[in-house]
PLY file of the C-alpha trace (Angstrom):
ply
format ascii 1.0
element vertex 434
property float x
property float y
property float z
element edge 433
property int vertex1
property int vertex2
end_header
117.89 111.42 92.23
121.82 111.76 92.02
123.44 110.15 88.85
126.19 107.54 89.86
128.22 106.35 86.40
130.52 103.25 86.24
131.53 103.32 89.54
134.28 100.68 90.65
133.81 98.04 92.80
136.03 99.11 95.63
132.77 101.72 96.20
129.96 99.81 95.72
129.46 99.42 99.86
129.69 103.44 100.26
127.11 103.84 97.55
124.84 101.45 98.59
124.69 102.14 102.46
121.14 103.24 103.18
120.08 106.79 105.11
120.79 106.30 108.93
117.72 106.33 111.41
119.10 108.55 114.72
117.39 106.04 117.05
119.57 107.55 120.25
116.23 110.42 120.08
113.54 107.60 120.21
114.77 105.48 122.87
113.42 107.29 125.79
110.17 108.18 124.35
109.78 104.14 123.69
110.78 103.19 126.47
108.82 105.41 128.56
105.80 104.48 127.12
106.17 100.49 127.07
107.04 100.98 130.77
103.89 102.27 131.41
101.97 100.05 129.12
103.55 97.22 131.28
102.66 99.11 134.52
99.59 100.80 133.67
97.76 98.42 131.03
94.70 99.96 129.67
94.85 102.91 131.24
98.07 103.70 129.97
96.86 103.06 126.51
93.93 105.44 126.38
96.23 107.77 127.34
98.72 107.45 124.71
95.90 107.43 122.19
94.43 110.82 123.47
98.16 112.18 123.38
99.40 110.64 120.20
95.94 109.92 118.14
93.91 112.81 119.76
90.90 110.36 120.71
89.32 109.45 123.90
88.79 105.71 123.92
86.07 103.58 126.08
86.82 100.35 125.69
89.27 99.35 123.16
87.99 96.05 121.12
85.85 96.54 118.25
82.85 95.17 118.48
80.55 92.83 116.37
78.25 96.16 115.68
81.39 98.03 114.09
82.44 94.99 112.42
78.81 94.92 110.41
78.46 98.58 109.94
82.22 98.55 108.34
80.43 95.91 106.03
78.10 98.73 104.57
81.15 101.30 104.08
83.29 99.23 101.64
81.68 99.21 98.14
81.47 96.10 95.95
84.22 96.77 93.60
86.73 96.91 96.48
85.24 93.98 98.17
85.62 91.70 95.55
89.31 93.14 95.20
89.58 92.41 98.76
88.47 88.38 98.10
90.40 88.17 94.91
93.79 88.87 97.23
93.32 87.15 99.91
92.28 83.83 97.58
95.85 83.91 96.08
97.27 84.90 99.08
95.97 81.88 100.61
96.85 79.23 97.56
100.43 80.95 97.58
101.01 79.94 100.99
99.29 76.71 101.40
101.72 75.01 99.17
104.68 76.18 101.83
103.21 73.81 104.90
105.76 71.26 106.13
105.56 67.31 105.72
108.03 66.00 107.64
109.33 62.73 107.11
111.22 60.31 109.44
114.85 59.66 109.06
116.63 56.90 110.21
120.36 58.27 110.96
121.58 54.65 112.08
119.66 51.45 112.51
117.30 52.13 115.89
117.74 55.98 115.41
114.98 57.54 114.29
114.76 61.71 114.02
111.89 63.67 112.68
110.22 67.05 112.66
106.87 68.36 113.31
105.68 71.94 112.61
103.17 73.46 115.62
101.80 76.48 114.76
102.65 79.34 117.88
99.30 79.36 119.30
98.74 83.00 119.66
100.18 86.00 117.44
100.00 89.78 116.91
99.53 91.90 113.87
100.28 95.55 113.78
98.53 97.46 111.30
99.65 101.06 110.36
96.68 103.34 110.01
98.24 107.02 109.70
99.06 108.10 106.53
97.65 105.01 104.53
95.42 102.42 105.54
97.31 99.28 105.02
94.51 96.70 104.79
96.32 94.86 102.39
98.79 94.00 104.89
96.06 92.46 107.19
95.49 89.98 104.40
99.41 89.53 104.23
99.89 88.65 107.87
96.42 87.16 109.28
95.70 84.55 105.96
99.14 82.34 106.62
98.18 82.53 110.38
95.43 80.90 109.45
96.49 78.52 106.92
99.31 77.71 109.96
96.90 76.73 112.26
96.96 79.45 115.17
94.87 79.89 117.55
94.28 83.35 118.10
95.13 86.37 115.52
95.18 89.11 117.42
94.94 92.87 115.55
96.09 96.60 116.71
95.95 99.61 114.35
94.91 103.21 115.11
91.58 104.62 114.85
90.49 108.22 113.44
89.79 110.89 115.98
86.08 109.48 115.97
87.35 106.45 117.64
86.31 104.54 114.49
89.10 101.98 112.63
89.08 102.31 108.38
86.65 99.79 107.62
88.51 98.31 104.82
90.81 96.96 107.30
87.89 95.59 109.64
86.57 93.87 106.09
89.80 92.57 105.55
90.46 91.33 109.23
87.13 89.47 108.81
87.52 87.58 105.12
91.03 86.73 106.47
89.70 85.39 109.92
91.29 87.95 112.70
89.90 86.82 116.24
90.41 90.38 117.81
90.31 93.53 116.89
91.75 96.39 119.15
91.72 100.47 118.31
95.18 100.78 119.51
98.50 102.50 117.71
101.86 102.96 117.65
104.62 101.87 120.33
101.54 101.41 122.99
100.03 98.94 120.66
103.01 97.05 120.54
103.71 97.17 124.39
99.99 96.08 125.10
100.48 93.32 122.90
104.28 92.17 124.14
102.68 92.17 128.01
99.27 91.65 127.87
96.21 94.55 129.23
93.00 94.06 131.00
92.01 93.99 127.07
94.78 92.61 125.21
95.68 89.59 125.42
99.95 88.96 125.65
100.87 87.45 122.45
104.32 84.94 121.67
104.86 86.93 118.11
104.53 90.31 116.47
104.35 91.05 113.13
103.47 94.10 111.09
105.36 97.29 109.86
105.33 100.71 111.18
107.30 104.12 111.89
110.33 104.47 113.44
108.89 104.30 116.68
106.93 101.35 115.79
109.80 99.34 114.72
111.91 100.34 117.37
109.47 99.35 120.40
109.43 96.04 118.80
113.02 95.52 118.37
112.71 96.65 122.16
110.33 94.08 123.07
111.96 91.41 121.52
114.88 91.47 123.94
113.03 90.15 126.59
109.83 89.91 126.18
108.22 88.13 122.94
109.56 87.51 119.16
109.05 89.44 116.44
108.87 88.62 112.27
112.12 90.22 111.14
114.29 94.09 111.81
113.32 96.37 109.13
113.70 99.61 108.11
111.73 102.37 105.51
110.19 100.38 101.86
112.63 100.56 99.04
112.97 99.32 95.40
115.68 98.50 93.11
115.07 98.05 89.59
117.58 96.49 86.90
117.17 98.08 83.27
118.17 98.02 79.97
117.23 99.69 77.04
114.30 97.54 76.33
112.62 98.62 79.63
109.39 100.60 79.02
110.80 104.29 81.13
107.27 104.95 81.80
106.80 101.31 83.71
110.29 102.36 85.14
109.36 105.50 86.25
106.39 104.88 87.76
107.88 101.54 89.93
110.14 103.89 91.44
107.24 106.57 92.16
105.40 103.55 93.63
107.82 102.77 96.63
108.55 106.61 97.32
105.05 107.94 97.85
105.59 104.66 101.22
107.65 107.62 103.29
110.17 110.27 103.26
112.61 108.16 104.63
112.11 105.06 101.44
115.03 104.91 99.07
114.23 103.63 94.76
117.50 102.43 93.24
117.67 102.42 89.26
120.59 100.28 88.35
120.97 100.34 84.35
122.78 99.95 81.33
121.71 102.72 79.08
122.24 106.16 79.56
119.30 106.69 77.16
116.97 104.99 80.17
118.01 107.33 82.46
117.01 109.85 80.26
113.76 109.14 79.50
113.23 107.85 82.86
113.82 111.29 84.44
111.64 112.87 82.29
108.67 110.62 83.01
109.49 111.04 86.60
108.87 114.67 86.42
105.50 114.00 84.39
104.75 111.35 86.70
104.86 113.10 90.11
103.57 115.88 89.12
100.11 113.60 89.14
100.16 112.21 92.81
98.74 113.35 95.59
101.33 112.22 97.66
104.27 114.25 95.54
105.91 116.07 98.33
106.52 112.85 100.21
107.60 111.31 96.89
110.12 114.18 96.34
111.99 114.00 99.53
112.04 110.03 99.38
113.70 110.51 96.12
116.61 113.05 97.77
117.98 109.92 99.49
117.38 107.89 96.21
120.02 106.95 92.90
120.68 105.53 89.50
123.53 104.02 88.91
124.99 103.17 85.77
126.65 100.01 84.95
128.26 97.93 82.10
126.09 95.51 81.41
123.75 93.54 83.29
125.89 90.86 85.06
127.57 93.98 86.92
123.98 95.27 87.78
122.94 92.44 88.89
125.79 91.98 91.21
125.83 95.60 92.41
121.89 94.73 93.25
123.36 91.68 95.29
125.43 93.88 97.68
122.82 96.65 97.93
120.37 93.36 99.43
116.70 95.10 98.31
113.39 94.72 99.99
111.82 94.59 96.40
113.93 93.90 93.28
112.47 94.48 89.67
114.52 93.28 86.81
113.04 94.33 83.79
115.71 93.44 81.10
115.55 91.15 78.04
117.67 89.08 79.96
115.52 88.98 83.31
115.33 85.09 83.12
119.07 84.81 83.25
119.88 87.08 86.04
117.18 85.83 88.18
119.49 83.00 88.83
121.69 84.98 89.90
119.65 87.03 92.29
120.95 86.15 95.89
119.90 88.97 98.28
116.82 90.52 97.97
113.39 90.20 99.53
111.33 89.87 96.78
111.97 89.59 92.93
109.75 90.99 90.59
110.44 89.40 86.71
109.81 91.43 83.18
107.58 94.58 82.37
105.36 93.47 83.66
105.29 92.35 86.79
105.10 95.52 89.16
106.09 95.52 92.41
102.52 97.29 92.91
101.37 93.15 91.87
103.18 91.58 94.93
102.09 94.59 97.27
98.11 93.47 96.32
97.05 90.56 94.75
99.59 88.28 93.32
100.01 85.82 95.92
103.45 86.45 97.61
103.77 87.86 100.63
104.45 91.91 100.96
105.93 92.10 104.56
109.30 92.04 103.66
113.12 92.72 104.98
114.52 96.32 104.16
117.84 98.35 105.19
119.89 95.21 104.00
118.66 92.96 105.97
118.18 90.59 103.09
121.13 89.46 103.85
120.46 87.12 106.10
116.49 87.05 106.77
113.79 86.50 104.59
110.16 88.34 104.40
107.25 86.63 106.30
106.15 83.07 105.25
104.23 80.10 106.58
107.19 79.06 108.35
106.91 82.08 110.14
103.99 81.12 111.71
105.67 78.13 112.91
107.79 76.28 115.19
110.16 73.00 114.03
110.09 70.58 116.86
112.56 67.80 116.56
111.50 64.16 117.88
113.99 61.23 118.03
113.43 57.64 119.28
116.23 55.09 120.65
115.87 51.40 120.47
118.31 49.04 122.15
120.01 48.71 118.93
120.12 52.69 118.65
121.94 52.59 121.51
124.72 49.62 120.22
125.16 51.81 117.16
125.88 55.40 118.26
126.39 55.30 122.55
129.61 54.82 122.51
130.41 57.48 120.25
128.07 59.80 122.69
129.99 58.58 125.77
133.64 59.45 124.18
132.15 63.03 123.07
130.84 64.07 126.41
133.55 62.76 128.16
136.09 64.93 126.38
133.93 67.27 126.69
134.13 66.68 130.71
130.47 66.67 131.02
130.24 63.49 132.94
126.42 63.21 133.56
126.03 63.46 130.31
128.11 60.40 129.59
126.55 58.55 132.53
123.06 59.24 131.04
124.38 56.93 128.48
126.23 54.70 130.06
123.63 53.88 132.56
121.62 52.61 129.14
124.29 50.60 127.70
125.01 48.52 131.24
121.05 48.14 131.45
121.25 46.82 128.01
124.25 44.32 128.60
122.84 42.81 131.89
119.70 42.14 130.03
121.81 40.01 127.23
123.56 38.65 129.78
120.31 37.68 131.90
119.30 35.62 128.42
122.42 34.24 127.82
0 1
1 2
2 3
3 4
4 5
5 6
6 7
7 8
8 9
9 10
10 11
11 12
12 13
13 14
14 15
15 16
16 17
17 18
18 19
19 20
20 21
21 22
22 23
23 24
24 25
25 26
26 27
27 28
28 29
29 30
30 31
31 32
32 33
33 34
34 35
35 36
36 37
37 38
38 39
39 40
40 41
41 42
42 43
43 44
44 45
45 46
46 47
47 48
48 49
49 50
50 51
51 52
52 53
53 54
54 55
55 56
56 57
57 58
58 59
59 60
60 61
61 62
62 63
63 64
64 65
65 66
66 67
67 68
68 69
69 70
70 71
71 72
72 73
73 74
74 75
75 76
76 77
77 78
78 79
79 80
80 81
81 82
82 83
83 84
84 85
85 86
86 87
87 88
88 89
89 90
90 91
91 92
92 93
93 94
94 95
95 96
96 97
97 98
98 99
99 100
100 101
101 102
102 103
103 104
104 105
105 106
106 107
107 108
108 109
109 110
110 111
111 112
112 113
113 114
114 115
115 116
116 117
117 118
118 119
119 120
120 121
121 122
122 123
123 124
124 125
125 126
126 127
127 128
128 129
129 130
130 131
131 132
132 133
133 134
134 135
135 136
136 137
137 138
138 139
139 140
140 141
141 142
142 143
143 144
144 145
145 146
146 147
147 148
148 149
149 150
150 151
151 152
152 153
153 154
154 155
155 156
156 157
157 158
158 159
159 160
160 161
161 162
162 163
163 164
164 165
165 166
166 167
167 168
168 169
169 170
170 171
171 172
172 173
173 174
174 175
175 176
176 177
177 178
178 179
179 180
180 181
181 182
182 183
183 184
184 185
185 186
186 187
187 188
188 189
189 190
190 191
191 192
192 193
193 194
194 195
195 196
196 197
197 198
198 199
199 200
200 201
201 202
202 203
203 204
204 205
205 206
206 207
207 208
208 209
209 210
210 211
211 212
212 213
213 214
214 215
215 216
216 217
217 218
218 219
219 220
220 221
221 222
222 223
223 224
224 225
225 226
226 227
227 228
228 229
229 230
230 231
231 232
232 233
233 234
234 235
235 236
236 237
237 238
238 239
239 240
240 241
241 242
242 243
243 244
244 245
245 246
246 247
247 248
248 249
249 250
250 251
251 252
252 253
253 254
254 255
255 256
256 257
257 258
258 259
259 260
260 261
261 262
262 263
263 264
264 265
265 266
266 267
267 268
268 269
269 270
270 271
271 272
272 273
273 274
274 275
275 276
276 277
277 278
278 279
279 280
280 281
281 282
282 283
283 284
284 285
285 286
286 287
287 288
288 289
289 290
290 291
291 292
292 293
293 294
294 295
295 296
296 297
297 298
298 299
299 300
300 301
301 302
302 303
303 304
304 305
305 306
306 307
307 308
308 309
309 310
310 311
311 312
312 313
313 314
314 315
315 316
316 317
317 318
318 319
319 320
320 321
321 322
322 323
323 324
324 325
325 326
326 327
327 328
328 329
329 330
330 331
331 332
332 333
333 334
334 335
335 336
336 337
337 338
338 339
339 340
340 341
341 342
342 343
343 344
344 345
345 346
346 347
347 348
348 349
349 350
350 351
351 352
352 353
353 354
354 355
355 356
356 357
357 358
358 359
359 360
360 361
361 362
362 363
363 364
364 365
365 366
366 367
367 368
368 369
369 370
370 371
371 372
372 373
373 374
374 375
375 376
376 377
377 378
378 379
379 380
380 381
381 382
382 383
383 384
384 385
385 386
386 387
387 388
388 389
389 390
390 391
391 392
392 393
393 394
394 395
395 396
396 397
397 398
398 399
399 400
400 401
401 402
402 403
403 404
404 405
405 406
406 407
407 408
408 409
409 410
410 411
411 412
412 413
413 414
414 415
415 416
416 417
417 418
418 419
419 420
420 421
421 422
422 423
423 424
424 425
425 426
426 427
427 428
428 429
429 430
430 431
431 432
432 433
């Protein structure tokens, strides 16, 4: 990790720009292969699983048979881990369902809201490198809780056509409908269009590879939303010197074993943390099976060190994390302060490692600074606001002249005759009584 000290203002954008993705190279592979998901359906996709997975697929839904034997494969102990997660997941995002109330703007005007769950959804599930059945509990329990109809799953089987049966346990505690052995950019093109198996869905959600994220940010032009752009996992952590450089070290270690491409961001105050937090880095990775990974995810990785902690915490605000641990004696006050960032992770110890599992928050997160301006996945996410408003006659006294003078200067004149066709009706009707 290079070693930034006090560096001014003027250069906190150049330091915290994050690696650049050459997408221009995976354009034409995703495109090529969407276009023949779209043409080709199933067929298509078994043949972009034999190329890409190296399996030859029959038909591609799990079935109720693979479902129970996946039952027998996970032990107890994980099990119970499993349950544990998904019950906090699910109290976590039950408090975040909508009550709308009415409002009465003017006497006779009445607007309200009412949340509808999108009635089908999509959930991509990387299974490459790591499983990620903790991310099926992320993304199918607030589908649930949000009242859709039909949770749809894709993630990759193993060259035995089988899927990791943690993830089928997982899909089945949080209540996935379907379940479909299908990867990369052709699982995301047989879910944006719809197969002779899939069914078309109106979301996608889920993280993935380059590819992955870019044949959604494809699809989404045209063709169906998605939960949010993102970009390789990354962690910034705020520390002082009463930060424990082991906990330190091993947060940072925890986000760079994701991928090559993640970036960990050590923002601190003492030059004694970095220090010690170096050298329990070296003792640390030393330990993981996944060090080589972890080693070139730390080449695009930095500490940076500050004057105190309101600088840190502002330098943190620019960078805009995906995960952001502030482990100071101070954490409570800069936690106010905290503006950008995905998800914020308070004192020594709360490890990012906490949110990822079993804490209750939600995992699936914005990265490459898009923090910004868009938040990880929530209930709402699930959802869509639909506004309702009701006119009486005296709703129409109190605002249609005001709507008549705006649309006339605006020179749309049906829209001012839609409302002045009301307000005659109305007069002739007083009129008529008078």
């Amino acid at each position: 990790m290079r070693v930034i000290r006090y560096p001014s203002k003027h250069t906190w954008g150049e330091i915290t720009l994050r690696p650049q993705l050459d997408t221009a190279k995976l354009t034409d592979i995703v495109n090529g292969v969407l276009d023949d998901v779209r043409q080709h359906g199933d067929d298509a996709i078994r043949r972009y699983e034999e190329k890409f997975d190296h399996v030859t697929l029959g038909a591609l839904r799990v079935t109720e048979q693979e479902m129970k034997e996946a039952e027998t494969l996970v032990d107890q102990e994980l099990r119970a881990s499993l349950e544990l997660a998904h019950r906090n997941i699910y109290r976590f995002h039950s408090q975040q369902v909508f009550e709308g109330a009415k409002t009465e703007t003017q006497p006779g005007v009445t607007c309200w809201q009412k949340s509808v769950a999108i009635e089908r959804v999509g959930l991509y599930i990387p299974g490459g490198t790591a499983p990620l059945f903790s991310t099926v509990l992320m993304l199918a329990t607030p589908a649930k809780i949000a009242g859709c109809e039909e949770v749809i799953l894709c993630t990759p089987p193993n060259r035995e056509g089988k899927v990791h049966p943690a993830i089928l346990v997982a899909a089945r505690i949080a209540g996935v409908s379907q379940i479909f052995k299908v990867g990369g950019v052709q699982a995301i093109g047989g879910m944006a269009y719809g197969t002779e198996s899939i069914p078309k869905v109106y979301k996608i959600f889920g993280p993935g590879n380059q590819y992955v994220m870019a044949a959604k940010q494809q699809v989404s032009l045209h063709d169906v939303a998605i939960d949010m752009p993102a970009g390789p996992s990354e962690v910034c952590i705020i520390a002082d010197e009463t930060s424990h450089p082991d906990f330190v070290a091993a947060d940072l270690l925890s986000q760079a074993e994701h991928g090559i491409d993640s970036q960990v961001v050590l923002i601190t105050t003492s030059e004694k943390i970095i220090q010690s937090v170096g050298r329990e880095i070296e003792r640390q990775i030393r330990l993981l099976p996944r060090r080589e990974i972890a080693e070139q995810a730390l080449n695009n990785s930095m500490i940076v060190l500050v004057n105190d902690t309101f600088e840190a915490i502002n330098l943190s605000n620019v960078y805009a994390p995906e995960h952001l641990i502030i482990c100071t004696a101070d954490y409570e006050i800069l936690a106010e302060k905290v503006i950008n960032a995905g998800s914020v992770f308070l004192g020594n110890y709360a490890c990012e490692s906490a949110g990822d599992y079993a804490s209750g928050t939600n995992h699936t997160l914005t990265t490459h600074g898009y923090a910004l301006a868009y938040n990880g996945v929530n209930l709402d996410s699930y959802c869509r606001k639909i506004t309702f408003q009701h006119l009486t006659p005296e709703g129409i006294h109190q605002i249609g002249r005001a709507v008549e003078v705006m649309a006339e200067n605006e020179e749309l004149k049906a829209h001012k005759n839609a409302m002045s066709l009301r307000i005659k009706y109305l007069k002739r009707k007083e009129s008529d009584r008078s």
